[in-house]
C-alpha positions as CSV (number, residue, x, y, z in Angstrom):
1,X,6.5,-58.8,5.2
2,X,9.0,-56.7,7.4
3,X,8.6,-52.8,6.2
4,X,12.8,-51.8,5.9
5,X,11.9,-48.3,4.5
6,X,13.1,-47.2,7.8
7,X,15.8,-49.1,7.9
8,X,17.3,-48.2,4.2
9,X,16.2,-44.5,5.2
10,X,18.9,-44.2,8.4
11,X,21.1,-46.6,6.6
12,X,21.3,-44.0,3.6
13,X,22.6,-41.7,6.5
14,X,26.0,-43.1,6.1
15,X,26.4,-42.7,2.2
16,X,30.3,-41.1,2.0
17,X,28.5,-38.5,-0.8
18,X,26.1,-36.7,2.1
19,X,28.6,-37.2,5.0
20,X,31.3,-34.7,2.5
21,X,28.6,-32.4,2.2
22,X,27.0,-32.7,5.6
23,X,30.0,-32.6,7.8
24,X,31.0,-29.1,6.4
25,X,27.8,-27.5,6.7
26,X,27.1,-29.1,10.1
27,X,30.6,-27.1,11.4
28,X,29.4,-24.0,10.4
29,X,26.3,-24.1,12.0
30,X,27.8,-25.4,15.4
31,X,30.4,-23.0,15.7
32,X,28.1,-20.2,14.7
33,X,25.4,-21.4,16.9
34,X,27.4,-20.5,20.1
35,X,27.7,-17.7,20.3
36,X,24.2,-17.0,19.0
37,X,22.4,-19.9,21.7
38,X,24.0,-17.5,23.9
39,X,22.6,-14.5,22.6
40,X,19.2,-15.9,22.6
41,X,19.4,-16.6,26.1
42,X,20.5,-13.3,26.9
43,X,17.2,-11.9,25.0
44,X,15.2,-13.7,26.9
45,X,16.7,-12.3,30.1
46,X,17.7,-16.2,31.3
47,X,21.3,-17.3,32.1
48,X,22.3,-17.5,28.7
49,X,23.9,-21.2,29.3
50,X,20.4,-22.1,29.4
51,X,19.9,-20.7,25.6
52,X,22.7,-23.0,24.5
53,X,21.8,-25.8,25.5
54,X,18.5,-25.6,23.6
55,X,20.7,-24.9,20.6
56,X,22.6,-27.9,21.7
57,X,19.5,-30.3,22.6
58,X,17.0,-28.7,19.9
59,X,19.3,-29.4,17.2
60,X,19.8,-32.8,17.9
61,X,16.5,-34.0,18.8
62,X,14.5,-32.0,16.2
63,X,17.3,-33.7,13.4
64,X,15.9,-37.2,15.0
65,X,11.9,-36.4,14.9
66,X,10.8,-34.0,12.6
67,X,9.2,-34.9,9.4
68,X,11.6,-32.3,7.7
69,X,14.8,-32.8,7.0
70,X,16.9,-29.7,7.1
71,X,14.4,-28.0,9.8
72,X,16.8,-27.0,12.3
73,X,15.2,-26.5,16.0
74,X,16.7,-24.0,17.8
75,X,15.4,-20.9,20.0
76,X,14.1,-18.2,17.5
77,X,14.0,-14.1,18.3
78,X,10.2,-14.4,18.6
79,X,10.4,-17.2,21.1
80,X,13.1,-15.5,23.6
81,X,11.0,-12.3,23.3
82,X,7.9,-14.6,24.7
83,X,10.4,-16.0,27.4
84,X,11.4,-12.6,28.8
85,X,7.9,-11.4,29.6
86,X,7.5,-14.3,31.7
87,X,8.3,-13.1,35.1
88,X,8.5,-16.9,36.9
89,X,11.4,-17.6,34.6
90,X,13.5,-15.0,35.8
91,X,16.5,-14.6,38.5
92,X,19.3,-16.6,39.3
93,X,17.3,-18.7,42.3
94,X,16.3,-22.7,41.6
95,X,13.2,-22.0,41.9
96,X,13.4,-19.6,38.5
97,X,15.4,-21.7,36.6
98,X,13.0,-25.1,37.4
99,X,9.7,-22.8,35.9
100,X,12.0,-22.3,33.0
101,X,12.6,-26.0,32.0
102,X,9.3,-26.7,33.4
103,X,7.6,-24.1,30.6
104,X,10.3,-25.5,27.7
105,X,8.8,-29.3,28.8
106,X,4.8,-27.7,28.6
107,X,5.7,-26.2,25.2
108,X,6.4,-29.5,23.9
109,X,3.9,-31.5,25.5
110,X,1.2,-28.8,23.4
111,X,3.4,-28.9,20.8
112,X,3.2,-33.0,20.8
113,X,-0.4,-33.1,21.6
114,X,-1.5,-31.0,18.2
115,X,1.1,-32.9,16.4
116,X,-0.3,-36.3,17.5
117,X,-4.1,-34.9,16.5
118,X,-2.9,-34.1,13.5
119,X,-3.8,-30.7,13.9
120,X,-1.1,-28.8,11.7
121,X,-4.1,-26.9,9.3
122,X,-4.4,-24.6,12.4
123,X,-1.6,-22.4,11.4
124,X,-3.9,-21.3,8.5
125,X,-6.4,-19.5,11.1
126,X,-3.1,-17.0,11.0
127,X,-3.4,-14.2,8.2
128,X,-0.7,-12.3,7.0
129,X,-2.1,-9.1,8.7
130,X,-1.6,-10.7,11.9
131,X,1.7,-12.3,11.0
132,X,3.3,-9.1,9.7
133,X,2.5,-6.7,12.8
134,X,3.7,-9.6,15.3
135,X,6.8,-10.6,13.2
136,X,8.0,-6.5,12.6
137,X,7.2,-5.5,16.6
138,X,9.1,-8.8,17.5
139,X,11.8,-7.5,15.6
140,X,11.5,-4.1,17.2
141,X,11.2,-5.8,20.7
142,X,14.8,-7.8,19.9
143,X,16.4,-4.6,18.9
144,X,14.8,-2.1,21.9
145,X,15.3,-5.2,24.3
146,X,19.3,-4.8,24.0
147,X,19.9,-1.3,24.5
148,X,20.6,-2.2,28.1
149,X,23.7,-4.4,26.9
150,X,24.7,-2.0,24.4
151,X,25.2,0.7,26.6
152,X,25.6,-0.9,29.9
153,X,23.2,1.6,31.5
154,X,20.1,-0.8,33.8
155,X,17.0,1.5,32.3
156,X,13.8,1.1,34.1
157,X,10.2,1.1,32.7
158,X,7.2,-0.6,31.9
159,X,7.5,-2.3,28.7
160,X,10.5,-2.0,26.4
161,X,9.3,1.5,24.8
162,X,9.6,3.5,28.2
163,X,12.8,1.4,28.8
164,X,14.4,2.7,25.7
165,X,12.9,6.4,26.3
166,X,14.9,6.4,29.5
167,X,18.2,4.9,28.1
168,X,17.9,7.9,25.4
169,X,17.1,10.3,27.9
170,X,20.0,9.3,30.5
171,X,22.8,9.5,28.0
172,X,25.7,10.3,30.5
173,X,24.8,7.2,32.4
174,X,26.2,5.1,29.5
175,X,29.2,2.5,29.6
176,X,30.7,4.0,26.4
177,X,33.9,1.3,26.0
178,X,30.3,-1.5,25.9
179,X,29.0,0.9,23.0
180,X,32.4,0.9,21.6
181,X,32.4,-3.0,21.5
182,X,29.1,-3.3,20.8
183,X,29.3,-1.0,17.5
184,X,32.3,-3.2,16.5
185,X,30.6,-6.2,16.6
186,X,27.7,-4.8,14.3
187,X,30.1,-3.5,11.6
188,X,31.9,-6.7,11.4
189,X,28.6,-8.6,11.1
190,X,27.3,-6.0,8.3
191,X,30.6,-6.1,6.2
192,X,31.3,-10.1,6.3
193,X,27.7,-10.7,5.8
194,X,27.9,-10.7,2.4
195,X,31.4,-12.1,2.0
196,X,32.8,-15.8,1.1
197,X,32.7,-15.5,5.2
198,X,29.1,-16.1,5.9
199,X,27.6,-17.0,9.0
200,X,30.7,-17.7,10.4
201,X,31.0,-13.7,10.2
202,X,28.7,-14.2,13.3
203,X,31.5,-16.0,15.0
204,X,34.4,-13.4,13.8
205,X,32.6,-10.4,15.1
206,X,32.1,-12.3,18.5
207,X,35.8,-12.8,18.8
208,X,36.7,-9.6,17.9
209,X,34.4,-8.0,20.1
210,X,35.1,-9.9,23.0
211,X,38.9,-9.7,22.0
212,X,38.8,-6.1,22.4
213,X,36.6,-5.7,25.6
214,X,39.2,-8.3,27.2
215,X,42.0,-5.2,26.7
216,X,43.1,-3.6,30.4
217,X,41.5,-0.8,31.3
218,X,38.2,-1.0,28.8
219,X,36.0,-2.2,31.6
220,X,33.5,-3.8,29.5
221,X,31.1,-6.2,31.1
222,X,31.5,-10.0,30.1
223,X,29.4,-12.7,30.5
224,X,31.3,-14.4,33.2
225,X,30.0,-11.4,35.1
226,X,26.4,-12.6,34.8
227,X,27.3,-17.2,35.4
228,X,30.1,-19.5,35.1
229,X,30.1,-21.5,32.1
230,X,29.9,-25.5,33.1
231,X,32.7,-27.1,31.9
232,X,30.2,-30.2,30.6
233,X,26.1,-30.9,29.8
234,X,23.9,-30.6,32.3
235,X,22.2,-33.5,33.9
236,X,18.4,-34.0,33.9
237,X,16.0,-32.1,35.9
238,X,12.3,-32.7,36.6
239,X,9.5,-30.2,36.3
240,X,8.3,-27.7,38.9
241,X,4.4,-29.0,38.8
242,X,3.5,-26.3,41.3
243,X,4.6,-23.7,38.7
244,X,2.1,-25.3,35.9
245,X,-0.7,-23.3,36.4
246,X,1.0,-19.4,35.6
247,X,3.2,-21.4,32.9
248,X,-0.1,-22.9,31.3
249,X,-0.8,-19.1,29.3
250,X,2.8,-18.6,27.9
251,X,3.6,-22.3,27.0
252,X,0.2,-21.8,24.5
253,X,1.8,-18.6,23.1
254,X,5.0,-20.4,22.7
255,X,3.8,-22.9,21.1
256,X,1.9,-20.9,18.8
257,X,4.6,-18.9,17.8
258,X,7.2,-22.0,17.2
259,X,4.6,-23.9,15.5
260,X,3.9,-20.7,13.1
261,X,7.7,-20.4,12.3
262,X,8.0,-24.0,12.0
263,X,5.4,-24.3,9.7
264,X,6.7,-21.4,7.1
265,X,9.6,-23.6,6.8
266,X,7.8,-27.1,5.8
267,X,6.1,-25.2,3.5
268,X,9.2,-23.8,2.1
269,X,12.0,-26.0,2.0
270,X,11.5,-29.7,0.4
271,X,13.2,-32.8,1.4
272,X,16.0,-34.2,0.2
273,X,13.5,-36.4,-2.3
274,X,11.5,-33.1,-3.3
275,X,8.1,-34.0,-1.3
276,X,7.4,-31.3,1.1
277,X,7.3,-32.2,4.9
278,X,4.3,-33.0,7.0
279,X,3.4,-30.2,9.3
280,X,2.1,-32.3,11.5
281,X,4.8,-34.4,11.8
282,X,6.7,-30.9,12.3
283,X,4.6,-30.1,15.1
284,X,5.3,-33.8,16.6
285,X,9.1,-33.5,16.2
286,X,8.6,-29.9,17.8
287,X,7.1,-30.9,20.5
288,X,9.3,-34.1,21.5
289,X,12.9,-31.7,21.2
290,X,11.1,-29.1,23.5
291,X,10.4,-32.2,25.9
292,X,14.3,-33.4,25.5
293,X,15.5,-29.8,26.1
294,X,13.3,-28.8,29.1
295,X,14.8,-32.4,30.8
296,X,18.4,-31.1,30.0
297,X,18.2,-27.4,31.2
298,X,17.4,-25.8,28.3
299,X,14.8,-22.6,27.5
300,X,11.8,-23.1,24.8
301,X,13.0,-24.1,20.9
302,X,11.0,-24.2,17.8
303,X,12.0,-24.4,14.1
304,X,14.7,-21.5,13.4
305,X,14.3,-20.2,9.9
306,X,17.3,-18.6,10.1
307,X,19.3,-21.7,10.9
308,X,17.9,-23.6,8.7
309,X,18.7,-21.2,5.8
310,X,22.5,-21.8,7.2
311,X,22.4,-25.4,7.3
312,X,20.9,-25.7,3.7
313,X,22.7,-22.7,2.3
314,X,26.3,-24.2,3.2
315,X,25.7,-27.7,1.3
316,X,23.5,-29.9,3.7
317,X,22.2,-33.2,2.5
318,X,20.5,-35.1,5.2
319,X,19.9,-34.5,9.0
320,X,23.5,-35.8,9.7
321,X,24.4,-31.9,9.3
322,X,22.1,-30.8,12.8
323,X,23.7,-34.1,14.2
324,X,26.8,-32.8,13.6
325,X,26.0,-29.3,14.6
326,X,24.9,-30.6,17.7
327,X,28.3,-32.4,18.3
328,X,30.1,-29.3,17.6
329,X,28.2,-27.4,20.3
330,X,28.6,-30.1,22.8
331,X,32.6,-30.1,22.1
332,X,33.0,-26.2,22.4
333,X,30.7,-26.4,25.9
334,X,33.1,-29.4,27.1
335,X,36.8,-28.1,25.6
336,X,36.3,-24.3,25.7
337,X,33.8,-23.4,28.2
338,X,36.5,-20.9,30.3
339,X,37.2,-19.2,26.8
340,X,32.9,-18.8,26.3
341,X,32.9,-17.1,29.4
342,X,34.7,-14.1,28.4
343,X,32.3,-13.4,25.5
344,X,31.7,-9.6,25.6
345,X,27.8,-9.4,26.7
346,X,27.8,-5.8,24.2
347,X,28.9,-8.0,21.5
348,X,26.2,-10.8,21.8
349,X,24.2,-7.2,22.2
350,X,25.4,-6.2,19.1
351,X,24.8,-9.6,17.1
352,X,21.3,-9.5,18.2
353,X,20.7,-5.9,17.0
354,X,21.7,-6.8,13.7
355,X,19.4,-10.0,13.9
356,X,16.8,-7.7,14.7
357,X,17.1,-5.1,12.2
358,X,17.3,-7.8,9.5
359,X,14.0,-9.8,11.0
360,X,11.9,-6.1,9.7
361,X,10.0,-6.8,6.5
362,X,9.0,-3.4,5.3
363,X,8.0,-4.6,2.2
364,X,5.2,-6.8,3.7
365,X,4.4,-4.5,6.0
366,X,3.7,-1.9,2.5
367,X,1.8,-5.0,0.6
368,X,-0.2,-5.4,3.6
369,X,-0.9,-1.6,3.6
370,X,-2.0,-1.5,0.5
371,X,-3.9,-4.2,0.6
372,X,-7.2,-2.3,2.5
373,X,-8.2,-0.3,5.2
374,X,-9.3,-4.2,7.3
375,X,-5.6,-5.3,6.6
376,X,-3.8,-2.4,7.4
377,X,-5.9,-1.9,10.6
378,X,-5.6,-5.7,11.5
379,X,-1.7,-5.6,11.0
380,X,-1.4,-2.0,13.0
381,X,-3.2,-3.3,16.1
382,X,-1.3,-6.5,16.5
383,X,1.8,-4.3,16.1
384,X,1.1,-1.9,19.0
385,X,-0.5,-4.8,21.3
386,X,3.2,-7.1,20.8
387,X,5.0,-3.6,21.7
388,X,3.2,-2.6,24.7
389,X,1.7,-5.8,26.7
390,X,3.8,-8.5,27.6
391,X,4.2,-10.9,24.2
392,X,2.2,-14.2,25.3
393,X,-0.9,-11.9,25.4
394,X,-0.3,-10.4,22.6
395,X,0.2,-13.7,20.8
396,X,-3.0,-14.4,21.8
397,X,-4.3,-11.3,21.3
398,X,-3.4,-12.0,17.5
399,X,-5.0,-15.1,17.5
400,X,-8.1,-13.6,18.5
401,X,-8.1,-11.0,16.0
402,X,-6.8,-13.8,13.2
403,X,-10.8,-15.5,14.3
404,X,-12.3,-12.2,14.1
405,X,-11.0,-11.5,11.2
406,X,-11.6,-14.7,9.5
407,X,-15.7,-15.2,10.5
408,X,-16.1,-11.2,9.7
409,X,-14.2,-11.9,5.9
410,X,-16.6,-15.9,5.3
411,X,-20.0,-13.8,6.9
412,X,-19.3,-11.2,4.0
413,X,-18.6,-13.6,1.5
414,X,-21.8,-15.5,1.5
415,X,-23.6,-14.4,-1.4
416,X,-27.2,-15.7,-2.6
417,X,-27.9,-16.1,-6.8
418,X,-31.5,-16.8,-8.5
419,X,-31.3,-19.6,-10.9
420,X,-33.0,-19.9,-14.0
421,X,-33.0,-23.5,-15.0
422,X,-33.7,-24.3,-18.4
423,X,-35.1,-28.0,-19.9
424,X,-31.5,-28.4,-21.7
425,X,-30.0,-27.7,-18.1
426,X,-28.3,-24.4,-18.4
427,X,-28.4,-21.7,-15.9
428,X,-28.4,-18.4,-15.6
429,X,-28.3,-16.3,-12.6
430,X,-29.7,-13.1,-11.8
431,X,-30.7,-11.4,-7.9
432,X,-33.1,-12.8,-6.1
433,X,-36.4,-10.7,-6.1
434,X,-37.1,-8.6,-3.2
435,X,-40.2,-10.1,-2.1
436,X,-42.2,-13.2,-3.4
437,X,-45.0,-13.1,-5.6
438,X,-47.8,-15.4,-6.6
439,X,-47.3,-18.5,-8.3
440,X,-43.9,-18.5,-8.8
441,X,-40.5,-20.7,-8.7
442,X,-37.4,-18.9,-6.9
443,X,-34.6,-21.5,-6.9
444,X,-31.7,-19.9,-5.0
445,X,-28.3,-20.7,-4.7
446,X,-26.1,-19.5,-2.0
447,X,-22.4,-19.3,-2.3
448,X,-19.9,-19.0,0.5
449,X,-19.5,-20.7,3.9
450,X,-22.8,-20.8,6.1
451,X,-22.0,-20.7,9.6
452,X,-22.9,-18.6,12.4
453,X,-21.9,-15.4,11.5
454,X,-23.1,-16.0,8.0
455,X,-26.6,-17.1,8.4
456,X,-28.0,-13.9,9.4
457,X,-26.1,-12.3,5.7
458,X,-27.9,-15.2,4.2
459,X,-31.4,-14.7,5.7
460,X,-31.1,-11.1,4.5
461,X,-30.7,-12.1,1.6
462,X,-34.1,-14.1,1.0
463,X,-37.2,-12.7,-0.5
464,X,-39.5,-11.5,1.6
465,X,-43.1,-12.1,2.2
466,X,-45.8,-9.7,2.0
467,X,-49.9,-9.5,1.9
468,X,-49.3,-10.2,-1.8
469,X,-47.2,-13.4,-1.6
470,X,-49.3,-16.5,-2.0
471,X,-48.9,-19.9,-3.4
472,X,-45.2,-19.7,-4.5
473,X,-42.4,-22.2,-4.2
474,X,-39.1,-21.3,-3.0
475,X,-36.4,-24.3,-3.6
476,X,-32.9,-23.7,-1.9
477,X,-30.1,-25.8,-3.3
478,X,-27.7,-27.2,-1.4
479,X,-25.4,-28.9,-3.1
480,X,-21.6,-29.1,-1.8
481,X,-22.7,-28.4,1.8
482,X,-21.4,-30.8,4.4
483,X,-21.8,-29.2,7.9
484,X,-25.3,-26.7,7.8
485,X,-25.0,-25.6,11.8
486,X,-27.8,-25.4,14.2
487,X,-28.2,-21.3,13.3
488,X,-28.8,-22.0,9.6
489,X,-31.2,-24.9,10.2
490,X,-33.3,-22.1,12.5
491,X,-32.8,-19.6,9.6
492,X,-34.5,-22.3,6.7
493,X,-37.0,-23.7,9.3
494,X,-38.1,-19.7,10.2
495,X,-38.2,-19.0,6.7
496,X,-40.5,-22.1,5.9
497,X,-42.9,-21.1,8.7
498,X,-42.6,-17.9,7.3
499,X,-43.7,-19.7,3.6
500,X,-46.5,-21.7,5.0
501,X,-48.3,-19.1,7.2
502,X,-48.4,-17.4,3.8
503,X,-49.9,-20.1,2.0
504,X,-46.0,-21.0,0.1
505,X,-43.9,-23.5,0.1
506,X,-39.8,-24.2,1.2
507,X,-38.1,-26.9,-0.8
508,X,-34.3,-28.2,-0.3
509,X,-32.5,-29.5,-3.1
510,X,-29.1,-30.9,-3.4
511,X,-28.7,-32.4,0.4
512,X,-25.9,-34.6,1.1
513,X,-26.2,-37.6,3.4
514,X,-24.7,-35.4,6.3
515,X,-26.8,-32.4,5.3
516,X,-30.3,-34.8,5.8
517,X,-28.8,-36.5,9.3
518,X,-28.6,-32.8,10.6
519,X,-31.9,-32.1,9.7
520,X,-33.6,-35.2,10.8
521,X,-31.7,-34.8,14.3
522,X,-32.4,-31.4,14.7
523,X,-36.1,-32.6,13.5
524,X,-35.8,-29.7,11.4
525,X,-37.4,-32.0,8.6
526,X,-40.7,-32.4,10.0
527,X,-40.8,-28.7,9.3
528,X,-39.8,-28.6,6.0
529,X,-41.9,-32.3,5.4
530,X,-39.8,-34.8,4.1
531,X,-41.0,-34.9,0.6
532,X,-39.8,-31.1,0.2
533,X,-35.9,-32.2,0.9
534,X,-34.3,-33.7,-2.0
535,X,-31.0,-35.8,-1.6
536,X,-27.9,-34.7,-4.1
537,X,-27.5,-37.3,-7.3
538,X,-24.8,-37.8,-9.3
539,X,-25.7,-35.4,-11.8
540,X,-25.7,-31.4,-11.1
541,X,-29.4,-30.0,-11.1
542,X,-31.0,-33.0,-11.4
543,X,-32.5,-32.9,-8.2
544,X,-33.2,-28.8,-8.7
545,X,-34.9,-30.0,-11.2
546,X,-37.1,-32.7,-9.4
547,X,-38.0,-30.3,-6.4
548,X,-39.0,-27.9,-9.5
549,X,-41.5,-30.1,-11.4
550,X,-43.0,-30.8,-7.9
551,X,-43.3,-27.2,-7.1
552,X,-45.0,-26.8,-10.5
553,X,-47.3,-29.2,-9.6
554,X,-48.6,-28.2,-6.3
555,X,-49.2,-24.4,-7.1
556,X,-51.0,-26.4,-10.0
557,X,-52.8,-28.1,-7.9
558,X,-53.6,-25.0,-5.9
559,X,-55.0,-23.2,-8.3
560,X,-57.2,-25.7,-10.2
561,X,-59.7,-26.5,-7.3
562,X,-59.8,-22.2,-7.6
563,X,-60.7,-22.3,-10.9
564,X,-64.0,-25.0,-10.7
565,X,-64.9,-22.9,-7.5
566,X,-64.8,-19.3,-9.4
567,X,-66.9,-21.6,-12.5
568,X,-69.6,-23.0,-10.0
569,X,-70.3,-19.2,-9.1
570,X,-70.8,-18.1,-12.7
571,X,-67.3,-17.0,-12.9
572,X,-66.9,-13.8,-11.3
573,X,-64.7,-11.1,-11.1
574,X,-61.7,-13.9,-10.2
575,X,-62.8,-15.7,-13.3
576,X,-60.0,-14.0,-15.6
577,X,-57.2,-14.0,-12.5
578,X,-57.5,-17.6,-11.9
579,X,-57.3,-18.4,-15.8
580,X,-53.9,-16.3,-15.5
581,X,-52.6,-17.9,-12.0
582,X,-53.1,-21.1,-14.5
583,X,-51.3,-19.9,-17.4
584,X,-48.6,-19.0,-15.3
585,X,-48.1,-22.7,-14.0
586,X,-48.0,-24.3,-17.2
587,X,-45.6,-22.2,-18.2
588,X,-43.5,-22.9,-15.5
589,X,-44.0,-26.3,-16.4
590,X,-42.2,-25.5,-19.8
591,X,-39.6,-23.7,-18.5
């Protein structure tokens, strides 16, 4: 049989219902995707042709592969800021412009490559400490990051504190007709914002702005002044692969980021049948625009949340809208390309101010405060790393901390309860004893993940052995455990050493299949003995309870020959002690 589920799918593309819905909405995030490709490329400190056209190429190839349907791929604030503390990319020389595309194509081949192994779960390593301090400085970073094209004054420093320090400090030295624009373009933003208007406020401001810097005399610097605006798309270039190798850091942190964004967005916005999107098949469709766009001359895209918000906000039905959006783009590069070039650069300052100032989340940033001391710490550090070292390190940075974090948060976690076991198969659980007696059953129960970092919380946590200890059992259960690691197994064969040099036993209850093949390779088992690990059944505690008739039986069995000895010497002083040691097993027995 012939699957046409693909077929019917792009043939629904051309019901007359979504086109009336997805034409509209497709217009409106064209036209105001112009002047804000643009923008982007200006805060990443590229030719900003080069940020339209991965508006222009993003859109269209991220409508034709990603698993979403309304995910619009696009460059994001986050992104740009990555792009402009890459010092390969910059200038106006061939050479600068080829490590640019060449670092939008390795985005995508990463991007493509985690997609392909299915590896979208990784975005959970990220918590929201991390994410708020990297998301609020990136929105800092857009906003300090344009004070140059505000003010027109070329500030110099060593990250984008100092240069804003010295633009405040060297006040005379501003252009004050660009502040004048630039201020405009803000207001008109802010006020139409929340008006019938919309995004296409974006555009009005834009026009305004640029409308008034083009008056004689105001002197105001344009973005003709900067490139020429083709009059038509670019034409394919290849990859620098000599420039691989310094690209190979920042296209990780790119990817990262866009991946990150992307992913908030398939887990927020449904398809058009209400199942949620695959975020591997996110990460695929990432990867594969990123791969179109770096061919075609454009700078690194990922999923815009932004735009997508637009797209769905003014009606969209299917991914006909980003096709259309992307036609849009392509006619205003082709028809008005000499009008584009005298686009105000204060006002694409201004829009990106605005954008800034609207990415802050103060509220997270006050949940996250309040959350603990671990958090708030967490969230301040990535902050102050993503303001003061160039952004692909801190990116990384934050990833690192996200690990820390997370092994830190499971190795505190693990804790370890005594169960009581009774015939009818209840349980109750109380703390483990501090150290082992004599003829007795622990059974133990740990809770939490048991990796690296949690194995040594979990040895802690055992009873210890002293002089007194002597022919006791402890059983450790182990049901729901898939994956031990090589630094537990050395923790449980220690501890049975430990046991046996005492004259006590180590049982394992509850293994799974995978569980025993791990001990059996590691050869762990011929520690423990085979007969002292018992595989998981069925039915919960049964095989607790197995491993704890057997340990009943061999202190039994222990103390017994004890007893006739003590009784062939006339039953001596350890006459009444063994007849207790006895007692004690039976009514182990019992219970």
């Amino acid at each position: 049989m012939i699957n046409l589920r693909p077929v019917r799918g792009w043939l629904s593309w051309f019901s007359l219902r979504t086109w009336k819905k997805d034409v509209p909405a497709g217009l409106v995030l064209g036209i105001e995707s112009v002047p804000d490709g643009l923008a982007q490329g200006l805060l990443a400190g590229v030719n900003p042709v080069f940020g339209l056209y991965g508006y222009v190429f993003g859109t269209i190839f991220g409508a034709l592969a990603t698993s979403s349907a309304f995910m619009t791929i696009q460059a994001t604030g986050a992104m740009s800021v990555v792009v402009s503390d890459v010092t390969q990319v910059h200038g106006n020389s061939e050479d600068a412009h080829r490590a640019l595309f060449t670092l939008t194509l390795l985005t995508g081949l990463i991007m493509l490559g985690l997609g392909i192994a299915r590896l979208g779960w990784i975005v959970r390593w990220v918590p929201n400490a991390v994410l708020t301090g990297f998301v609020n400085a990136v929105a800092v970073n857009i906003v300090l990051g344009q004070l140059d094209n505000l003010t027109g004054y070329d500030s110099s420093g060593a990250n984008r504190l100092l240069k804003a320090l010295d633009s405040v400090i060297h006040l005379p030295g501003w252009s004050w007709p660009d502040v004048a624009v630039g201020v405009l373009t803000m207001i008109i933003i802010v006020a139409t914002g929340r008006t019938r208007i919309g995004a296409l406020g974006m555009v009005l401001a834009i026009v305004v702005g640029s409308a008034v810097a083009a008056v004689p005399g105001m002197k105001v610097h344009q973005l003709q002044d900067i490139t020429d605006v083709p009059a038509g798309l670019p034409a394919p270039v290849l990859p620098d692969l000599g420039a691989v190798p310094a690209l190979i850091v920042p296209a990780v942190a790119l990817a990262f980021v866009g991946l990150v964004q992307g992913a908030a967005i398939s887990r927020s916005v449904p398809n058009p049948d209400g199942s949620y999107p695959d975020p591997s098949g996110d990460f695929r469709g990432q990867g594969i625009a990123n791969i179109a766009t770096g061919l075609l001359q454009g700078m690194p895209v990922g999923g815009s949340m932004s735009a997508t918000a637009i797209i769905t906000n003014s009606g969209a039905r299917s991914r006909i809208a980003q096709l259309v959006a992307g036609v849009t783009m392509i006619i205003v590069i082709v028809t008005l390309s000499g009008l584009v070039g005298y686009v105000a650069m204060p006002a694409l300052a201004g829009l990106l101010i605005v954008v800034g100032v609207q990415t802050l989340k103060p509220h997270q940033v006050l949940m996250v405060w309040r959350t603990g001391a671990v958090q708030a710490s967490v969230m301040a550090a990535t902050f102050i790393l993503t303001l003061v070292i160039p952004l692909q390190y801190a990116v990384l940075a934050g990833i690192a901390i996200s690990i820390i974090l997370h092994v830190a948060q499971q190795s505190n976690r693990v804790a370890v309860r005594r169960w009581s076991i009774t015939d009818d198969g209840a349980i109750e659980e109380t703390e483990p004893p501090a150290t082992l007696g004599v003829d007795e059953v622990v059974v133990l129960r740990p809770y939490g993940s048991l990796f690296f970092a949690s194995a040594g919380t979990f040895e802690d946590a055992l009873p210890g052995i002293d002089p007194a200890s002597h022919n006791s059992v402890v059983i450790i259960t182990l049901r729901g455990k898939e994956d031990l690691g090589s630094t537990f197994i050395n923790v449980i064969t220690r501890y049975a050493t430990r046991l046996a040099d005492a004259g006590c036993l180590l049982k394992i209850s509850g293994t799974s299949e995978s569980v025993r093949r791990q001990l059996v390779s590691t050869r762990a088992i011929s520690t423990l003995g085979p007969a002292n690990v018992y595989a998981m059944t069925s039915t919960l505690t049964e095989s607790t309870m197995a491993a704890k008739h057997d340990a009943a039986e061999w202190i039994n069995g222990n103390i017994e020959p004890a007893a006739e000895e003590s009784a062939e010497h006339g039953g001596g002083p350890g006459w009444f002690h063994d007849a207790v040691r006895w007692g004690k097993v039976h009514l182990l027995r019992r219970h």
